[in-house]
N, CA, C, O and CB atoms as a CASP TS submission, in Angstrom:
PFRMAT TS
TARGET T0000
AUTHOR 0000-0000-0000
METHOD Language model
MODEL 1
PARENT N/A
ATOM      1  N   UNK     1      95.272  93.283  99.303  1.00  0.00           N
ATOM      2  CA  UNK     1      95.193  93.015  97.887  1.00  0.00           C
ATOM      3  C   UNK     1      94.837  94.305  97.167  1.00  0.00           C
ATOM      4  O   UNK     1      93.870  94.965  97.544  1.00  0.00           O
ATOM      5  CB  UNK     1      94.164  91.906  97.586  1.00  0.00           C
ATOM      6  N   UNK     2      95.518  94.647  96.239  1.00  0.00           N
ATOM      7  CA  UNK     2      95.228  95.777  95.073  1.00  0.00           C
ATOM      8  C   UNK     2      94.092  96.047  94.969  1.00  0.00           C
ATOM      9  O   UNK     2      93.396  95.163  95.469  1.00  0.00           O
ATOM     10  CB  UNK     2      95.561  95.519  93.763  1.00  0.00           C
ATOM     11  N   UNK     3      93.314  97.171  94.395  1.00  0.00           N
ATOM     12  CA  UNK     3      92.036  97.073  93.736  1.00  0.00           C
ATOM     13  C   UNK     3      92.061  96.003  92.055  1.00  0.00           C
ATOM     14  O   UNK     3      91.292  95.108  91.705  1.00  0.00           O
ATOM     15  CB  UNK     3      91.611  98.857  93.472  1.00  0.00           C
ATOM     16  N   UNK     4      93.092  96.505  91.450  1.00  0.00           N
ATOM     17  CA  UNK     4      93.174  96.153  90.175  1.00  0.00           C
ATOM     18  C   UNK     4      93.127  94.600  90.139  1.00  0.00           C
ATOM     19  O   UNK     4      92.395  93.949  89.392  1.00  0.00           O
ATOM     20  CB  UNK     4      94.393  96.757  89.555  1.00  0.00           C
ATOM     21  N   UNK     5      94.098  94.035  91.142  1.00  0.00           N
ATOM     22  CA  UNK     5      93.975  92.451  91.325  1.00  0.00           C
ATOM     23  C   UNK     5      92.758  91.717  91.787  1.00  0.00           C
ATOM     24  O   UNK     5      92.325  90.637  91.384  1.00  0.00           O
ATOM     25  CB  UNK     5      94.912  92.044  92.250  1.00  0.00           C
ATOM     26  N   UNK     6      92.286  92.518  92.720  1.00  0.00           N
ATOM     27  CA  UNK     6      90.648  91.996  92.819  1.00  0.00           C
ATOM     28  C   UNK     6      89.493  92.216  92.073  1.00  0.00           C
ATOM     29  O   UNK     6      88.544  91.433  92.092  1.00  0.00           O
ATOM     30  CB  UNK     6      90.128  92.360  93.841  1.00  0.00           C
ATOM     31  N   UNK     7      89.517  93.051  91.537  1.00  0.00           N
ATOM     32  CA  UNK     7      88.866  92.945  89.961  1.00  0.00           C
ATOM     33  C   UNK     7      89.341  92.340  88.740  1.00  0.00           C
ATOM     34  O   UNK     7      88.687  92.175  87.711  1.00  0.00           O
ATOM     35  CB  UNK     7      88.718  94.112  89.468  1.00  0.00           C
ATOM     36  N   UNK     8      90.295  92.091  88.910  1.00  0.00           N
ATOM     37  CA  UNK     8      90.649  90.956  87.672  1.00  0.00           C
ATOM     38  C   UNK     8      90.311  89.549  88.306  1.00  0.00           C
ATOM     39  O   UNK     8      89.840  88.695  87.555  1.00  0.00           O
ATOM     40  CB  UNK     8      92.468  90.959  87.141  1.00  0.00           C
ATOM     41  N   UNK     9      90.456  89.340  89.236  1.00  0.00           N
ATOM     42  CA  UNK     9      89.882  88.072  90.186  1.00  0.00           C
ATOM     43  C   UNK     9      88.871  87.877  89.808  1.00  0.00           C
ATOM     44  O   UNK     9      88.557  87.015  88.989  1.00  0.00           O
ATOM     45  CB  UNK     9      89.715  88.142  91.612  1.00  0.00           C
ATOM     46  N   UNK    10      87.819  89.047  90.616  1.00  0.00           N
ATOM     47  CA  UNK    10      86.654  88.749  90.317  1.00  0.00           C
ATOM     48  C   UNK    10      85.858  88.687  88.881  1.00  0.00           C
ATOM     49  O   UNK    10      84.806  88.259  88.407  1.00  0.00           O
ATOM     50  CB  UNK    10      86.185  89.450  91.019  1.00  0.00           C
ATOM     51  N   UNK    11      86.902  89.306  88.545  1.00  0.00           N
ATOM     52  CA  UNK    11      86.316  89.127  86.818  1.00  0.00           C
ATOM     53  C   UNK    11      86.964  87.531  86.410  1.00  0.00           C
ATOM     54  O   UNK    11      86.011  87.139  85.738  1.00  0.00           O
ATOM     55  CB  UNK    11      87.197  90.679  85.446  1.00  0.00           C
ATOM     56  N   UNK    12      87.791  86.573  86.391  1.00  0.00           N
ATOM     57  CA  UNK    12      88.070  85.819  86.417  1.00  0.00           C
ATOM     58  C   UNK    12      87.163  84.851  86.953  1.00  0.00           C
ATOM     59  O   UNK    12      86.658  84.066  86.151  1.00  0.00           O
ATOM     60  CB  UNK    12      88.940  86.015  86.697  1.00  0.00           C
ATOM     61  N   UNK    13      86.817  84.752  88.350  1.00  0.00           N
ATOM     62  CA  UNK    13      85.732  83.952  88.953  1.00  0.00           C
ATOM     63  C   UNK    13      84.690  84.069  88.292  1.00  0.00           C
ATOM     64  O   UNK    13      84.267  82.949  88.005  1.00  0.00           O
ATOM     65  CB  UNK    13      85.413  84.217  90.213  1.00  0.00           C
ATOM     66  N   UNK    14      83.984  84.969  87.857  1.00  0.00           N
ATOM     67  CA  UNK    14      82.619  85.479  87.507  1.00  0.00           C
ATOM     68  C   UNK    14      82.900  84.772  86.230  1.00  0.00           C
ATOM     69  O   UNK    14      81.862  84.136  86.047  1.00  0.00           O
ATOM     70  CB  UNK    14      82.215  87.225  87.521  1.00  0.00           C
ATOM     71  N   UNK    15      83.846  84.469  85.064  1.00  0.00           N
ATOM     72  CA  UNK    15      83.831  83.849  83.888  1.00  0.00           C
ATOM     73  C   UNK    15      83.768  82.556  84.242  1.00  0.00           C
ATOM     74  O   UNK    15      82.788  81.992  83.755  1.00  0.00           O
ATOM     75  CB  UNK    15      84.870  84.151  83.041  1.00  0.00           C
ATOM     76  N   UNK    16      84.694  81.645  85.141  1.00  0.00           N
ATOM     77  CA  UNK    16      84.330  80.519  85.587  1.00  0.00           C
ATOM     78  C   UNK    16      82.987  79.573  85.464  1.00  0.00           C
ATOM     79  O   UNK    16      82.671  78.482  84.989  1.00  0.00           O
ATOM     80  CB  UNK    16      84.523  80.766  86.587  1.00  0.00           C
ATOM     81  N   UNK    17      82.370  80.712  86.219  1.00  0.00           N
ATOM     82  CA  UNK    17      81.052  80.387  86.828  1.00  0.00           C
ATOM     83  C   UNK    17      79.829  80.717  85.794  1.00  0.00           C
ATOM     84  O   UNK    17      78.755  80.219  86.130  1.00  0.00           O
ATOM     85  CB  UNK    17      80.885  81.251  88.218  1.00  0.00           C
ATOM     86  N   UNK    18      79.828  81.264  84.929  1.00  0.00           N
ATOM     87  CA  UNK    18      79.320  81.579  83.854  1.00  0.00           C
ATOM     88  C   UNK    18      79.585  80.469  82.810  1.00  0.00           C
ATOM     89  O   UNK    18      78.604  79.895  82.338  1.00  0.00           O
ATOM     90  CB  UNK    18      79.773  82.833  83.528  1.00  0.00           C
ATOM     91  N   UNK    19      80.899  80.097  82.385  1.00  0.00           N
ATOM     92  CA  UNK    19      81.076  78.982  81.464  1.00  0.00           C
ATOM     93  C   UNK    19      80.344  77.946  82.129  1.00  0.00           C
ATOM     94  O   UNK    19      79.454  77.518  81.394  1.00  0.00           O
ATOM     95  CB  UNK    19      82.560  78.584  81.164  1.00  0.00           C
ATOM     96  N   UNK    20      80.406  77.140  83.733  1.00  0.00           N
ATOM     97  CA  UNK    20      80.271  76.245  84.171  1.00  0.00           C
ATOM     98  C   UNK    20      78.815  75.954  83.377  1.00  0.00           C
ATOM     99  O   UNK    20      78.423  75.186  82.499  1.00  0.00           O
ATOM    100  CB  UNK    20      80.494  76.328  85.586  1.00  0.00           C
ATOM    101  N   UNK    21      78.101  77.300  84.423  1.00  0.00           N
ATOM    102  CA  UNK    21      76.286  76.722  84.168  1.00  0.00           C
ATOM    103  C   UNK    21      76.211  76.536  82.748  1.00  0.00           C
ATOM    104  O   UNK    21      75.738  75.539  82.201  1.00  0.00           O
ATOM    105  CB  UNK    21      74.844  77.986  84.619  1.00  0.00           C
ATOM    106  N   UNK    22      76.771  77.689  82.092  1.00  0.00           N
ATOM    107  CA  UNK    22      76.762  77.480  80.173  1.00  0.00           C
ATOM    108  C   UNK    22      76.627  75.900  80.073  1.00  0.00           C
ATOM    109  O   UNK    22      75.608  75.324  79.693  1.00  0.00           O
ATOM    110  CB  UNK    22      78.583  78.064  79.145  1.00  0.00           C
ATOM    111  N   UNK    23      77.700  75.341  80.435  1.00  0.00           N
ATOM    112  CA  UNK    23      77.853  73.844  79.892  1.00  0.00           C
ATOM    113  C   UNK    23      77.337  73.483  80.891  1.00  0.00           C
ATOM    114  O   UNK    23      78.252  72.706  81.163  1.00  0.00           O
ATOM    115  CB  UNK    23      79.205  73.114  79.527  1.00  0.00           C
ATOM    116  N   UNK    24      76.601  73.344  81.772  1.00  0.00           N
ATOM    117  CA  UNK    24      75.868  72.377  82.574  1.00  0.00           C
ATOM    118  C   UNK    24      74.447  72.592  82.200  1.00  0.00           C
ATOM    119  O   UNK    24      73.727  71.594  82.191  1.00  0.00           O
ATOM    120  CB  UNK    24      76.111  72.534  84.125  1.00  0.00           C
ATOM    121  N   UNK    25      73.994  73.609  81.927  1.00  0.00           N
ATOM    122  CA  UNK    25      72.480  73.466  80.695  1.00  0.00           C
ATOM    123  C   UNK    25      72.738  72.689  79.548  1.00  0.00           C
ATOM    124  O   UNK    25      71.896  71.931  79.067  1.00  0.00           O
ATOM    125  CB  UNK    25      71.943  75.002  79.908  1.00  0.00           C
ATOM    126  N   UNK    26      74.047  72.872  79.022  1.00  0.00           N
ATOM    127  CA  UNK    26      74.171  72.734  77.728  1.00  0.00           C
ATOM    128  C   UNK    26      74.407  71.333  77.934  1.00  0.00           C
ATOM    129  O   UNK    26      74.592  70.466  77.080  1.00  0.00           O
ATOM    130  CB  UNK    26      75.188  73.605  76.964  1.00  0.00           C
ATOM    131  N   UNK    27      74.384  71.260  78.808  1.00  0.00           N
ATOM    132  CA  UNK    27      74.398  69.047  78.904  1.00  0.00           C
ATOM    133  C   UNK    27      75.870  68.613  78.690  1.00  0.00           C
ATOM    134  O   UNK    27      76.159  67.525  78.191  1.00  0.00           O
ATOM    135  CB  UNK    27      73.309  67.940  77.179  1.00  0.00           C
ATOM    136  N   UNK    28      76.733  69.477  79.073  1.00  0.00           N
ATOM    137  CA  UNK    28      78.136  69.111  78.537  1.00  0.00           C
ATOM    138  C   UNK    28      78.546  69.120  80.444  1.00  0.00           C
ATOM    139  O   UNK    28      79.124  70.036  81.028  1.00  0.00           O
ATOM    140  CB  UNK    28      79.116  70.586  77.106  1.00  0.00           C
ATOM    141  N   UNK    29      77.906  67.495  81.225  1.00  0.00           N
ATOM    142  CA  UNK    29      78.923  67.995  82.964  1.00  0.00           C
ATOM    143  C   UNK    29      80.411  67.758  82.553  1.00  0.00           C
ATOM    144  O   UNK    29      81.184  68.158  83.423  1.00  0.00           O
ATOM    145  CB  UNK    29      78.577  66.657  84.748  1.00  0.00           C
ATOM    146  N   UNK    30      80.852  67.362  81.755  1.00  0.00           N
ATOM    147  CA  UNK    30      82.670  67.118  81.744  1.00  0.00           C
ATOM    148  C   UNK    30      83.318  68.415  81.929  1.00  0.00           C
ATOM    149  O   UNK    30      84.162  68.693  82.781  1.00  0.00           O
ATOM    150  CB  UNK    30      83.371  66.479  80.172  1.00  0.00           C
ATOM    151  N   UNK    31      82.595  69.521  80.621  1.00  0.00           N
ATOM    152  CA  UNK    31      82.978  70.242  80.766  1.00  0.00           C
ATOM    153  C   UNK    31      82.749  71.500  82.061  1.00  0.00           C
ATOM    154  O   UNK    31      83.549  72.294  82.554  1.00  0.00           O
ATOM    155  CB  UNK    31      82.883  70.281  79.771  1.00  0.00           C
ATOM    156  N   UNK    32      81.543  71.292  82.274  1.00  0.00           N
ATOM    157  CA  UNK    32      81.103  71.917  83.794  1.00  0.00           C
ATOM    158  C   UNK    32      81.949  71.301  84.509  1.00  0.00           C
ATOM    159  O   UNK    32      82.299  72.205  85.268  1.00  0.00           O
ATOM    160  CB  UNK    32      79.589  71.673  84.422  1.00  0.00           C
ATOM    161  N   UNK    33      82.536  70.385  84.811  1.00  0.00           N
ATOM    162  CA  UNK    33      82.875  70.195  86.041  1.00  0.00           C
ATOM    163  C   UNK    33      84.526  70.911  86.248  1.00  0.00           C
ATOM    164  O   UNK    33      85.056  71.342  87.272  1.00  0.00           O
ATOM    165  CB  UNK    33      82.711  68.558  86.303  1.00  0.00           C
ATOM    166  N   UNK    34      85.158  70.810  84.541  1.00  0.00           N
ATOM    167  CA  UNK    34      86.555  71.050  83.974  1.00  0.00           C
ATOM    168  C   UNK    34      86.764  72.112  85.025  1.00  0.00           C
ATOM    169  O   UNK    34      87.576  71.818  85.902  1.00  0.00           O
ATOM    170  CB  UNK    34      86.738  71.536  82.249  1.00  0.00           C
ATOM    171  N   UNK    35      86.125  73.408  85.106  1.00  0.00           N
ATOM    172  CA  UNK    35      86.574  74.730  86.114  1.00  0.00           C
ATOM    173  C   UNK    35      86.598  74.435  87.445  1.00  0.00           C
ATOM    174  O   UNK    35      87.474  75.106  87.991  1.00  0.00           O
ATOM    175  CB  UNK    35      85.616  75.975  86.064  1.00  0.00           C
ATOM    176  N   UNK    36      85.934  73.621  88.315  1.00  0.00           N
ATOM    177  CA  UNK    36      86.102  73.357  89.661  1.00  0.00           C
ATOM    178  C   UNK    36      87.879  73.696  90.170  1.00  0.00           C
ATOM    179  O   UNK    36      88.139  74.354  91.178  1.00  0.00           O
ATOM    180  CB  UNK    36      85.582  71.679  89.844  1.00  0.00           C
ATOM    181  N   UNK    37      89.281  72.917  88.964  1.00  0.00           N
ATOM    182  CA  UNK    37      90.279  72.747  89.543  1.00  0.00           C
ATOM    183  C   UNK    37      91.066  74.827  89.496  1.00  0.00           C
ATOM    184  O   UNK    37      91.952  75.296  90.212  1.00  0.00           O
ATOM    185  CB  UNK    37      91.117  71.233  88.609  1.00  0.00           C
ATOM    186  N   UNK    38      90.410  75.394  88.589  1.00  0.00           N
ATOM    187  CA  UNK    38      90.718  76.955  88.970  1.00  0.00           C
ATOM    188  C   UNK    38      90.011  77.603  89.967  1.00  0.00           C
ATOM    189  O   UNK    38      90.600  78.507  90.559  1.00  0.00           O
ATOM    190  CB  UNK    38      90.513  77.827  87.887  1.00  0.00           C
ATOM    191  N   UNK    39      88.688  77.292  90.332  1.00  0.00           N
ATOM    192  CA  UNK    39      87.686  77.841  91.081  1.00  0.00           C
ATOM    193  C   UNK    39      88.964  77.895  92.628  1.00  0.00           C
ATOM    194  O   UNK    39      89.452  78.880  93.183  1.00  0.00           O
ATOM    195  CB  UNK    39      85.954  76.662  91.111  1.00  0.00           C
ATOM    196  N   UNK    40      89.190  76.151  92.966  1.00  0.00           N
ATOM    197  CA  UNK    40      90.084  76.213  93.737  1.00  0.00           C
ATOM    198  C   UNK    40      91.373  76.482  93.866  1.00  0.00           C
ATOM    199  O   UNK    40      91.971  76.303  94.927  1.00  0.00           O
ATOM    200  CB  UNK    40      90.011  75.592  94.012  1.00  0.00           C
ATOM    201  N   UNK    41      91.960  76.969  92.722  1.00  0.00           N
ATOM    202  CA  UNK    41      93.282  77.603  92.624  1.00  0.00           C
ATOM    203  C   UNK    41      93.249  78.947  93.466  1.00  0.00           C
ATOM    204  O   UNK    41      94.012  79.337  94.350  1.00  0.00           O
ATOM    205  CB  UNK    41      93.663  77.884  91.066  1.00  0.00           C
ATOM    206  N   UNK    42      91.990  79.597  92.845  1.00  0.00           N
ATOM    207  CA  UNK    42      91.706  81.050  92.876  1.00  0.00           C
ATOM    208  C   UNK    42      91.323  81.160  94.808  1.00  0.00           C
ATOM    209  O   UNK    42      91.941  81.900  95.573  1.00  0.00           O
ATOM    210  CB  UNK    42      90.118  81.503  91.544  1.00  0.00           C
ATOM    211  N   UNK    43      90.357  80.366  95.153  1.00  0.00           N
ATOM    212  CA  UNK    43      90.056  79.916  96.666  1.00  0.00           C
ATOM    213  C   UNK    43      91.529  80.242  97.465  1.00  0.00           C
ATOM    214  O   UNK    43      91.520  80.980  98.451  1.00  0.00           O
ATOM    215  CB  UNK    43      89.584  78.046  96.764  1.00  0.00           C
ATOM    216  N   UNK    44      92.659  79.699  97.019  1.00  0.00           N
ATOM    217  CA  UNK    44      93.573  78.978  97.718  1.00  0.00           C
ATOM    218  C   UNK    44      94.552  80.207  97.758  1.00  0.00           C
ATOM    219  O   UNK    44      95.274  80.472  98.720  1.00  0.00           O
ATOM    220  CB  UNK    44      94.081  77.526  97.026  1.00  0.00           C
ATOM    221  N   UNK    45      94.482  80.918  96.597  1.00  0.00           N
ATOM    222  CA  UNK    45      95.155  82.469  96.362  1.00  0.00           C
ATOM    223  C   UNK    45      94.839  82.940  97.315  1.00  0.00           C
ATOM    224  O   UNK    45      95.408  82.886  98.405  1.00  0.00           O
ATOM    225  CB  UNK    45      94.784  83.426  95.243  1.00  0.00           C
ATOM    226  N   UNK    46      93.072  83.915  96.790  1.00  0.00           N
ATOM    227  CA  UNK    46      92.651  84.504  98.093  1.00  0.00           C
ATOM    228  C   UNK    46      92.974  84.151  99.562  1.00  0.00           C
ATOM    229  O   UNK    46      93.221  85.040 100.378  1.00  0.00           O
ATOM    230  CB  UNK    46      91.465  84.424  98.062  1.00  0.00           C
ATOM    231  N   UNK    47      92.969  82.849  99.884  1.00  0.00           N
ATOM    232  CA  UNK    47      92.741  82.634 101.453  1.00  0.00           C
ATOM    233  C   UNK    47      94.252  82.850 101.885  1.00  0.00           C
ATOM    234  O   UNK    47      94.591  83.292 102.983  1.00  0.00           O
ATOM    235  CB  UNK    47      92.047  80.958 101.949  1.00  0.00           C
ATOM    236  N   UNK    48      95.256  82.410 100.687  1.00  0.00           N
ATOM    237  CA  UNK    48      96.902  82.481 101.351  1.00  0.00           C
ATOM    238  C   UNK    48      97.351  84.453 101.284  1.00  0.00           C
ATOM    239  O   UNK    48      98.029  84.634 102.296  1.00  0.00           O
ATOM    240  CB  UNK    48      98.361  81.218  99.892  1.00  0.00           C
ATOM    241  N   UNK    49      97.235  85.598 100.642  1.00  0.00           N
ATOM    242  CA  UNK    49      96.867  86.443 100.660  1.00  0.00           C
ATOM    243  C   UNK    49      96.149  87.075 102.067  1.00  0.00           C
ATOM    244  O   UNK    49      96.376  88.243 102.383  1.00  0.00           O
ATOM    245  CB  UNK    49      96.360  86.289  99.691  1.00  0.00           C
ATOM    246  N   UNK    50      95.456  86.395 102.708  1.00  0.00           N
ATOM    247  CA  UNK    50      94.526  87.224 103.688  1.00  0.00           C
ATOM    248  C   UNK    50      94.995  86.767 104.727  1.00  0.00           C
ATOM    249  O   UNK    50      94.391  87.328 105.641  1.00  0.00           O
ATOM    250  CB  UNK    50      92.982  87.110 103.662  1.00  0.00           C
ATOM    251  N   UNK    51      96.118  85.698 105.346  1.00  0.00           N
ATOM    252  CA  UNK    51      96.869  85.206 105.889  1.00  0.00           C
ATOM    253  C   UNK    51      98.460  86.082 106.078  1.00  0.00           C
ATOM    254  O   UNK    51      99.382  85.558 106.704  1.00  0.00           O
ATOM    255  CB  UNK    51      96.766  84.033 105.255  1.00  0.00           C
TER
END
């Protein structure tokens, strides 16, 4: 994998996960939970990639 693509990844994941807790303090789980289905998009990239 690129450098450039894995830093946009990880910059991608790292926003994920940042909105999630945002709205899971913020008492909003619908929306916390909304990112789980990219979290595993992104999972499914990486792992087919390293294959």
């Amino acid at each position: 994998m690129k450098k450039l693509g894995l830093i946009l990844l990880l910059i991608f994941v790292l926003g994920l996960v940042v909105f999630s807790t945002w709205q899971l303090y913020a008492g909003n789980l619908a929306a916390s939970f909304s990112t789980l289905p990219f979290l595993l998009i992104a999972y499914l990239f990486i792992m087919r990639l390293k294959l």
